[in-house]
Short mmCIF file of the C-alpha atoms (twelve columns), coordinates in Angstrom:
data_MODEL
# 
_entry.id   MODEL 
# 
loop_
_atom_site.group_PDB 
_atom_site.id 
_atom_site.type_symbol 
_atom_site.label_atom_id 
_atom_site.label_alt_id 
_atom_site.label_comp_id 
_atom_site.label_asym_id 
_atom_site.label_seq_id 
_atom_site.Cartn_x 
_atom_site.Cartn_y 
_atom_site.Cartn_z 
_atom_site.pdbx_PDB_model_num 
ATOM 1   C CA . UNK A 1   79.134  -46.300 42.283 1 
ATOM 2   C CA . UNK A 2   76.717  -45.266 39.899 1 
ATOM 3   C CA . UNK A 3   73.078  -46.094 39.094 1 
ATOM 4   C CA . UNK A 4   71.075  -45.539 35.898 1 
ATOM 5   C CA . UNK A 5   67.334  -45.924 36.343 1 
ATOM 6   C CA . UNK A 6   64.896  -45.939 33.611 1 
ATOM 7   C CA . UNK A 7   66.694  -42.893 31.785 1 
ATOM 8   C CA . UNK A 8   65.062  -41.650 29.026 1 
ATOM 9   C CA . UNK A 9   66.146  -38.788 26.923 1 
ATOM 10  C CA . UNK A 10  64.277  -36.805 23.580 1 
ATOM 11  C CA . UNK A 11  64.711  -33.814 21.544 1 
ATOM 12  C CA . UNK A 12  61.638  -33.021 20.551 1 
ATOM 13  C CA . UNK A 13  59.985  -36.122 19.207 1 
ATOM 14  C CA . UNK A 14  63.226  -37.992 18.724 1 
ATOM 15  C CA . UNK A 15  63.962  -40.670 21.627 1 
ATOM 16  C CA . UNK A 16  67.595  -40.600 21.701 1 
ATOM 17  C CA . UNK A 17  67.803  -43.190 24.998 1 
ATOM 18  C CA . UNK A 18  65.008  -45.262 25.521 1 
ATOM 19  C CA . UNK A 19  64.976  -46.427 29.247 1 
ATOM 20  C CA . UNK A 20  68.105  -47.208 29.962 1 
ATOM 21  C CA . UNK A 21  69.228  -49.239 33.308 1 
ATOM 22  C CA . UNK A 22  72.967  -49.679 34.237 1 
ATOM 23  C CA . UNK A 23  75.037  -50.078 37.406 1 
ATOM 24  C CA . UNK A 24  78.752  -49.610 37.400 1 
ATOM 25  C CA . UNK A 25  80.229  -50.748 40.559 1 
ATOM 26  C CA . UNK A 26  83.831  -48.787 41.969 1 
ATOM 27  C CA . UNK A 27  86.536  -49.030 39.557 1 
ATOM 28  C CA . UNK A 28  85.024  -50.743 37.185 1 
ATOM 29  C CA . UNK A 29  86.225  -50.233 33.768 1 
ATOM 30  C CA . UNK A 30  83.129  -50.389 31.025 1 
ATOM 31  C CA . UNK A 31  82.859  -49.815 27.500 1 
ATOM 32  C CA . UNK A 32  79.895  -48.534 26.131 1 
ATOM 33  C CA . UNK A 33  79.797  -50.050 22.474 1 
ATOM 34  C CA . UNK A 34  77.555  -49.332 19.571 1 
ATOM 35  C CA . UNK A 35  77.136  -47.521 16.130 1 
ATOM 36  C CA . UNK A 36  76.759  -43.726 15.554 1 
ATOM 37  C CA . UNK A 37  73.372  -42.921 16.843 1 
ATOM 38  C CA . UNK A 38  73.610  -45.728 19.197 1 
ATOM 39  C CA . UNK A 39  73.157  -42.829 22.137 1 
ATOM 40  C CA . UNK A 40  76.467  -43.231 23.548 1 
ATOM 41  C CA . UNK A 41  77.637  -39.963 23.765 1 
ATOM 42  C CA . UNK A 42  74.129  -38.713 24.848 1 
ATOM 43  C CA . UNK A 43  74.153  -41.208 27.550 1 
ATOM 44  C CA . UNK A 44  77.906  -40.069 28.811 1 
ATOM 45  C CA . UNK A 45  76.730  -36.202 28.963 1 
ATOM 46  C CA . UNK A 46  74.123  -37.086 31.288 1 
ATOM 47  C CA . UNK A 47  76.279  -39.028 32.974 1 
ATOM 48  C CA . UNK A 48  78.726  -35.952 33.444 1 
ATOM 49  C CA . UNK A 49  75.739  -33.779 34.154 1 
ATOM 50  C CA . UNK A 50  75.745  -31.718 31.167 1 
ATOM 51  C CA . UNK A 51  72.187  -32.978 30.132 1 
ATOM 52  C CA . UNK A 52  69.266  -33.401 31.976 1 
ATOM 53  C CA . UNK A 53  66.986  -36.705 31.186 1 
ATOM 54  C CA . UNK A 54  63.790  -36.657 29.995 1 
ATOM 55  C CA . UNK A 55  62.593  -39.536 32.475 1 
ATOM 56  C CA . UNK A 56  64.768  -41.426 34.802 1 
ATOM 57  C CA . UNK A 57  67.285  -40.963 37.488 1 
ATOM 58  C CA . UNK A 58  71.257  -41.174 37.498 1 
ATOM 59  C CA . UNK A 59  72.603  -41.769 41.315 1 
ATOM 60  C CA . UNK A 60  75.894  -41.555 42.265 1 
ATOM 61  C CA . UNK A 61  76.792  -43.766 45.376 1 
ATOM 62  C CA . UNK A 62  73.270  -42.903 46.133 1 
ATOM 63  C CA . UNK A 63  73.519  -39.077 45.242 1 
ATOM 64  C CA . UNK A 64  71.275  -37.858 42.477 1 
ATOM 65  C CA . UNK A 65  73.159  -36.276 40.346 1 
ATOM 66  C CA . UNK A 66  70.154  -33.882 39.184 1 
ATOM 67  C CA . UNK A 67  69.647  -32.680 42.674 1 
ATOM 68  C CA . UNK A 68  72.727  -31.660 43.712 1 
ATOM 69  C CA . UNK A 69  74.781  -31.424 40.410 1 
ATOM 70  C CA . UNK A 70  77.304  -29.470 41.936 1 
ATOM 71  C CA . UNK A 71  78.285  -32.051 44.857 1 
ATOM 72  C CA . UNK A 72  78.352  -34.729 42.287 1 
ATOM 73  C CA . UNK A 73  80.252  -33.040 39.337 1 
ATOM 74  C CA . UNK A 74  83.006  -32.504 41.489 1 
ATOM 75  C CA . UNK A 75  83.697  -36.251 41.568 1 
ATOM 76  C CA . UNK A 76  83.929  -36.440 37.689 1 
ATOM 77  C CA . UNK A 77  86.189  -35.719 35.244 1 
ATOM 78  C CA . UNK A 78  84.871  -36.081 31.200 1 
ATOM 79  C CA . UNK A 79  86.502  -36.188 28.026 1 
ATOM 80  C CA . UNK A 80  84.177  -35.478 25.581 1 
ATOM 81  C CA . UNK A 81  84.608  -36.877 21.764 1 
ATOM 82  C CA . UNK A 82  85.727  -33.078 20.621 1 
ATOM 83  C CA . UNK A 83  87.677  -31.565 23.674 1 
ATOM 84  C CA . UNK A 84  86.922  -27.873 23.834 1 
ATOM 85  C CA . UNK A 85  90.724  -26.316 24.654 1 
ATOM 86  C CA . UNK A 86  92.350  -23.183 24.431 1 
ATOM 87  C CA . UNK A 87  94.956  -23.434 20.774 1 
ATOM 88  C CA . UNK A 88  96.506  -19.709 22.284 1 
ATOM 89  C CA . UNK A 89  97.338  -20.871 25.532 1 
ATOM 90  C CA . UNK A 90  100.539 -22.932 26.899 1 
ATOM 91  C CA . UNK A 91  100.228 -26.266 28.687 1 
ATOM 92  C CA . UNK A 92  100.886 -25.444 32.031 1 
ATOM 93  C CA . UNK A 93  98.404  -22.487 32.190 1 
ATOM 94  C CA . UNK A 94  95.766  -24.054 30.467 1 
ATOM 95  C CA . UNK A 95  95.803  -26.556 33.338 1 
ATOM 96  C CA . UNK A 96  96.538  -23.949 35.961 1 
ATOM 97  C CA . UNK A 97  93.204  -22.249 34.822 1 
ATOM 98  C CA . UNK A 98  91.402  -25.337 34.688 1 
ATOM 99  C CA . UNK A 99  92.349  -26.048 38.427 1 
ATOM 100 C CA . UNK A 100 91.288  -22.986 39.797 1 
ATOM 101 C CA . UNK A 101 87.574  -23.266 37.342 1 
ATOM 102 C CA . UNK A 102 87.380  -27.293 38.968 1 
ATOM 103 C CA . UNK A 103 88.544  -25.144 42.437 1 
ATOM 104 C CA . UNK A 104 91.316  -27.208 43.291 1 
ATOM 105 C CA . UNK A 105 93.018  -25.686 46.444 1 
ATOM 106 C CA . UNK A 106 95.474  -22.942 45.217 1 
ATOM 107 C CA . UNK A 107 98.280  -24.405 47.671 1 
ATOM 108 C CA . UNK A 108 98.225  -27.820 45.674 1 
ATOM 109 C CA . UNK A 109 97.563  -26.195 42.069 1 
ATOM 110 C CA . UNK A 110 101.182 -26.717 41.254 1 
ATOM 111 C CA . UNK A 111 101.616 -30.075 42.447 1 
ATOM 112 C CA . UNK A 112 98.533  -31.401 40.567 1 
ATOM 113 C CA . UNK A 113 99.558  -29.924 37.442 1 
ATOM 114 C CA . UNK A 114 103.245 -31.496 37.366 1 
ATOM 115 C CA . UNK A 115 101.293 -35.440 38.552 1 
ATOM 116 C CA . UNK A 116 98.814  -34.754 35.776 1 
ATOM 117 C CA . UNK A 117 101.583 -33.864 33.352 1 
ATOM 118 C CA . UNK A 118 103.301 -36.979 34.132 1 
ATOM 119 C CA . UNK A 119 100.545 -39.304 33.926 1 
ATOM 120 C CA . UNK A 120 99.527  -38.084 30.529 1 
ATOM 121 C CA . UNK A 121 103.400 -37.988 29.217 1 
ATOM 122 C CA . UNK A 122 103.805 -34.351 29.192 1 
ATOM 123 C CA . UNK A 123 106.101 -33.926 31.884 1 
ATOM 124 C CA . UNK A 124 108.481 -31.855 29.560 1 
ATOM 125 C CA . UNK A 125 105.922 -30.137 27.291 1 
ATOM 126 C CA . UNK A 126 104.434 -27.162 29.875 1 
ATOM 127 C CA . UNK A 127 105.382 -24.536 27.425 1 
ATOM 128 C CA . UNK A 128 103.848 -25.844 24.570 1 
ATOM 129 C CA . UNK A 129 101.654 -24.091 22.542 1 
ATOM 130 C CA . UNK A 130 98.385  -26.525 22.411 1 
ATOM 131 C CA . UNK A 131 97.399  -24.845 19.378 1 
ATOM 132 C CA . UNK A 132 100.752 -26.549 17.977 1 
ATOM 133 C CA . UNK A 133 100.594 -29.904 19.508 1 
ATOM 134 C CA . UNK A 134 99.478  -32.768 17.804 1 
ATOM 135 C CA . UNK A 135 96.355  -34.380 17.558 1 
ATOM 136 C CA . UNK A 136 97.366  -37.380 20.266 1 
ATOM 137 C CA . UNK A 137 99.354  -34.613 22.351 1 
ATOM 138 C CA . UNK A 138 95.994  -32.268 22.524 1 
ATOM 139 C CA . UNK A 139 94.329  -35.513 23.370 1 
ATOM 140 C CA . UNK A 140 96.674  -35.612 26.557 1 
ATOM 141 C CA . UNK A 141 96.353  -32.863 27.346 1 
ATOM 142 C CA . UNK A 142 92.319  -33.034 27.770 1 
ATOM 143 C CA . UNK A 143 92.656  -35.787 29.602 1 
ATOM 144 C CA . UNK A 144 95.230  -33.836 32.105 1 
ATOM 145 C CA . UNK A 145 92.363  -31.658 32.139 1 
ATOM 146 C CA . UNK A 146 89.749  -34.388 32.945 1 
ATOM 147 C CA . UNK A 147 92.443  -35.359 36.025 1 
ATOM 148 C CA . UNK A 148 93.579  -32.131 37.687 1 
ATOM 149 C CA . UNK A 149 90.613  -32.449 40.484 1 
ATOM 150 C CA . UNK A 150 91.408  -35.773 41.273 1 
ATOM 151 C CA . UNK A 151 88.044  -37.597 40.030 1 
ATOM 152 C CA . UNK A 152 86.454  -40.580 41.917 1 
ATOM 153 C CA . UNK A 153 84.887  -40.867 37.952 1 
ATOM 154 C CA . UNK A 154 86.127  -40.742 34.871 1 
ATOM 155 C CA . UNK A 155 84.206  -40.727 31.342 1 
ATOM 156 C CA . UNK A 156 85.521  -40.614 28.154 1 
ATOM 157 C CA . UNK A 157 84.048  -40.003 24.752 1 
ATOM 158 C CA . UNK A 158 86.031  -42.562 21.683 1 
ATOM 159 C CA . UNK A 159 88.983  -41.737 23.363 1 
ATOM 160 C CA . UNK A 160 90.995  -42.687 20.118 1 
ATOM 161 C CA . UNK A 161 89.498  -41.048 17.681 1 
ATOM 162 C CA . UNK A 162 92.138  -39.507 15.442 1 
ATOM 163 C CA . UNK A 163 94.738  -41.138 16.915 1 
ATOM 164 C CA . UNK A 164 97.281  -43.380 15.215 1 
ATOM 165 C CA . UNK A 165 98.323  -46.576 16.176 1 
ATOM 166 C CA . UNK A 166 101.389 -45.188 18.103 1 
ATOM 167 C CA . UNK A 167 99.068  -42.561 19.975 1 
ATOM 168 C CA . UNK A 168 96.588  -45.424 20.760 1 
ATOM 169 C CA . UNK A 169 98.509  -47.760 22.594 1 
ATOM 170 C CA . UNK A 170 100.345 -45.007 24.558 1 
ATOM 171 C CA . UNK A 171 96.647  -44.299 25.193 1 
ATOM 172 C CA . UNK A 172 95.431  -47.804 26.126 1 
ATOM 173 C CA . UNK A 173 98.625  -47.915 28.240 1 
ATOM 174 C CA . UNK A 174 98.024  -44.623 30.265 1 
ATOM 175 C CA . UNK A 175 93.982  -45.764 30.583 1 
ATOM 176 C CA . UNK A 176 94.981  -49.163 31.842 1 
ATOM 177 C CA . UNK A 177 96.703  -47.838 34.524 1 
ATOM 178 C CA . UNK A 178 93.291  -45.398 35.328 1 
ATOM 179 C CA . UNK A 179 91.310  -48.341 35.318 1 
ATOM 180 C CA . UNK A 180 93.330  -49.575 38.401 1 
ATOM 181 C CA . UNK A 181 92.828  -46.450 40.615 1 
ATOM 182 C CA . UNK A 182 89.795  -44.511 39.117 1 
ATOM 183 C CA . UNK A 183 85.890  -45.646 37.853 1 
ATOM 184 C CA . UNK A 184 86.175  -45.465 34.112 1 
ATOM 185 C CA . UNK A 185 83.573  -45.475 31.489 1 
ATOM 186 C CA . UNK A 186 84.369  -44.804 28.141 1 
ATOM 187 C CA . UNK A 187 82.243  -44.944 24.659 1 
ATOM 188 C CA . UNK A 188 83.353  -46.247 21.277 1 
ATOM 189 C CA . UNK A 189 82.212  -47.752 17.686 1 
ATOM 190 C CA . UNK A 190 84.850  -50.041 17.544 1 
ATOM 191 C CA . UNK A 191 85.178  -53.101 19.888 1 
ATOM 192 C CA . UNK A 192 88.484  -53.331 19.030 1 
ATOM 193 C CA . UNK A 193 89.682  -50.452 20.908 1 
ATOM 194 C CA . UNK A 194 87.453  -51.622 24.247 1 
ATOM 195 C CA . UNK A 195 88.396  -55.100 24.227 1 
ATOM 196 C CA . UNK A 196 91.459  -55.709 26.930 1 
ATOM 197 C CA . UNK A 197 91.184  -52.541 28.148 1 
ATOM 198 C CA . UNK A 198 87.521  -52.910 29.788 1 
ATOM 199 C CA . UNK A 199 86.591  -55.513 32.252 1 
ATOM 200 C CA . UNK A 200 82.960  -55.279 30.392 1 
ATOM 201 C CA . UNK A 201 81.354  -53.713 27.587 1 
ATOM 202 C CA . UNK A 202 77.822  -52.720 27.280 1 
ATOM 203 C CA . UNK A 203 76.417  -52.419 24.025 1 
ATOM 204 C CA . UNK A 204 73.631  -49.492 22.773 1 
ATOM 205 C CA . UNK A 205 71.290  -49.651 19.711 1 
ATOM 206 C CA . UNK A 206 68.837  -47.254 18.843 1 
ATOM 207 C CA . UNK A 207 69.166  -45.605 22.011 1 
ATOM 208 C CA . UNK A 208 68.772  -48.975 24.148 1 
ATOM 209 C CA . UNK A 209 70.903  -50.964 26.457 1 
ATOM 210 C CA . UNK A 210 71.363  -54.630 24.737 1 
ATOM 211 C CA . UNK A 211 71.951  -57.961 26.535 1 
ATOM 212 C CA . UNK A 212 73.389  -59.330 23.916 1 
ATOM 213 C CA . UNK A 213 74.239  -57.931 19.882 1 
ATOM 214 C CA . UNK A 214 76.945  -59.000 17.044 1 
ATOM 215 C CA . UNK A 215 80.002  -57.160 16.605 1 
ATOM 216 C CA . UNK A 216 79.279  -56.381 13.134 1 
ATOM 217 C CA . UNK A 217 75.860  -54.392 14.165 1 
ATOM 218 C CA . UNK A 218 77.999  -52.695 16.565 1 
ATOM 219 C CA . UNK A 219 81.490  -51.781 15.139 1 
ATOM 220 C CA . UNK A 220 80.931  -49.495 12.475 1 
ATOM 221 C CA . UNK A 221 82.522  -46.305 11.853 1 
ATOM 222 C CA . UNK A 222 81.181  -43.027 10.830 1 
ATOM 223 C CA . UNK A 223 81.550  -43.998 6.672  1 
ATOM 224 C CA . UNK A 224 79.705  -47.503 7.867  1 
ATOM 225 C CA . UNK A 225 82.973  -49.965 7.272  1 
ATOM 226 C CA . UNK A 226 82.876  -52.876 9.777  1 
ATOM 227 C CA . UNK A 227 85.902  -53.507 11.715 1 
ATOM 228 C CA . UNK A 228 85.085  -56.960 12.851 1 
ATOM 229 C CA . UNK A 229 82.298  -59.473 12.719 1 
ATOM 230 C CA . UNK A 230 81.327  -62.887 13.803 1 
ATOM 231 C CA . UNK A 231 81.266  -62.479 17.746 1 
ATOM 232 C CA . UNK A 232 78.722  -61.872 19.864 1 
ATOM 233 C CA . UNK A 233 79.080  -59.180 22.826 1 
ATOM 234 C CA . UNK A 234 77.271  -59.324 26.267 1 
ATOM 235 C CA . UNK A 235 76.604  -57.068 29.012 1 
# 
């Protein structure tokens, strides 16, 4: 489903990824794993299109995605870490404005918006204010966003962050049943968030894919605390 070659990516003299090789195969579920820095988020927004890479190709089902961006991004959906939304604007026409940007047929505008709503628990919550929700309900409601075109691909960006235990495993829950239907990659610091949820995780350091690296050089958060140690991860 998709194919990373050799991708390399700097800003100036800093090598953020340092030729990177993956292949995720159709809905697969993968975790990419690794510290702050680790390149994770760089790697996603290439992924989604939103960067270009220094060196290296990304292929989807044999379509580069560099080449004909447009063709490709229409297959994705991304949440990144941070989701950009509208606080003025009620639920349903934030996602009603959203459809028509990701050009989803006017005549089925409607019906998307009410299945989205329902897979991310907000089937009573269209007149919202987002500005007013909560941080786990604004989360929802980006990933609604990240759905409303119907996706063959779906890439998320520490999914979790902010959320509290509740908010998480309604999360995990909604994301396990993606995984079933959808191709899913998702980046976090903490292991403990991927494991169960992905059939695999891949783990980044210093901007390069690892075969193998121990959870405590990989789970940290941003103040540095480790979440767990003493296991080893492979990809």
């Amino acid at each position: 489903m998709i194919t990373v070659n050799h991708v390399t990516k700097r800003f100036g003299t800093t090598v953020v990824l340092n030729d990177v090789c993956l292949a995720i195969e159709r809905h697969d579920c993968v975790g990419l794993v690794g510290p702050n820095g680790a390149g994770k988020t760089t790697l996603l927004r290439i992924l989604a299109g939103y960067l270009a890479p220094t060196r290296g190709t990304v292929l989807v089902e044999g379509v580069d995605l560099f080449w004909h961006s447009v063709q490709v991004r229409r297959r994705i959906g991304y949440l990144p870490e941070n989701a950009p939304l509208y606080p003025e604007m009620r639920i349903d026409e934030y996602l009603d404005f959203r459809a028509a940007l990701k050009r989803v047929p006017r005549r089925r505008r409607r019906l998307r918006r009410a299945e989205v709503k329902e897979q991310c628990g907000l089937k009573d919550q269209g007149h919202a204010v987002i500005g007013r929700l909560s941080r786990g309900f604004r989360q929802r409601v980006a990933l609604a966003d990240g759905l409303i075109h119907e996706p063959d691909i779906l890439l998320l960006d520490e999914p979790f962050l902010g959320l509290d235990d509740n908010q998480a495993d309604a999360c995990k829950n909604l994301l396990n049943s993606l995984c079933q239907r959808q191709t899913v990659v998702m980046a976090s610091h903490r292991i403990a968030e991927l494991e169960g949820l992905c059939q695999r995780l891949i783990p980044l350091q210093a901007g390069r894919k690892v075969d193998t690296a121990p959870t405590d050089t990989l789970a940290l958060d941003a103040t540095g605390q480790r979440h767990e140690a003493g296991r080893a991860v492979t990809s």
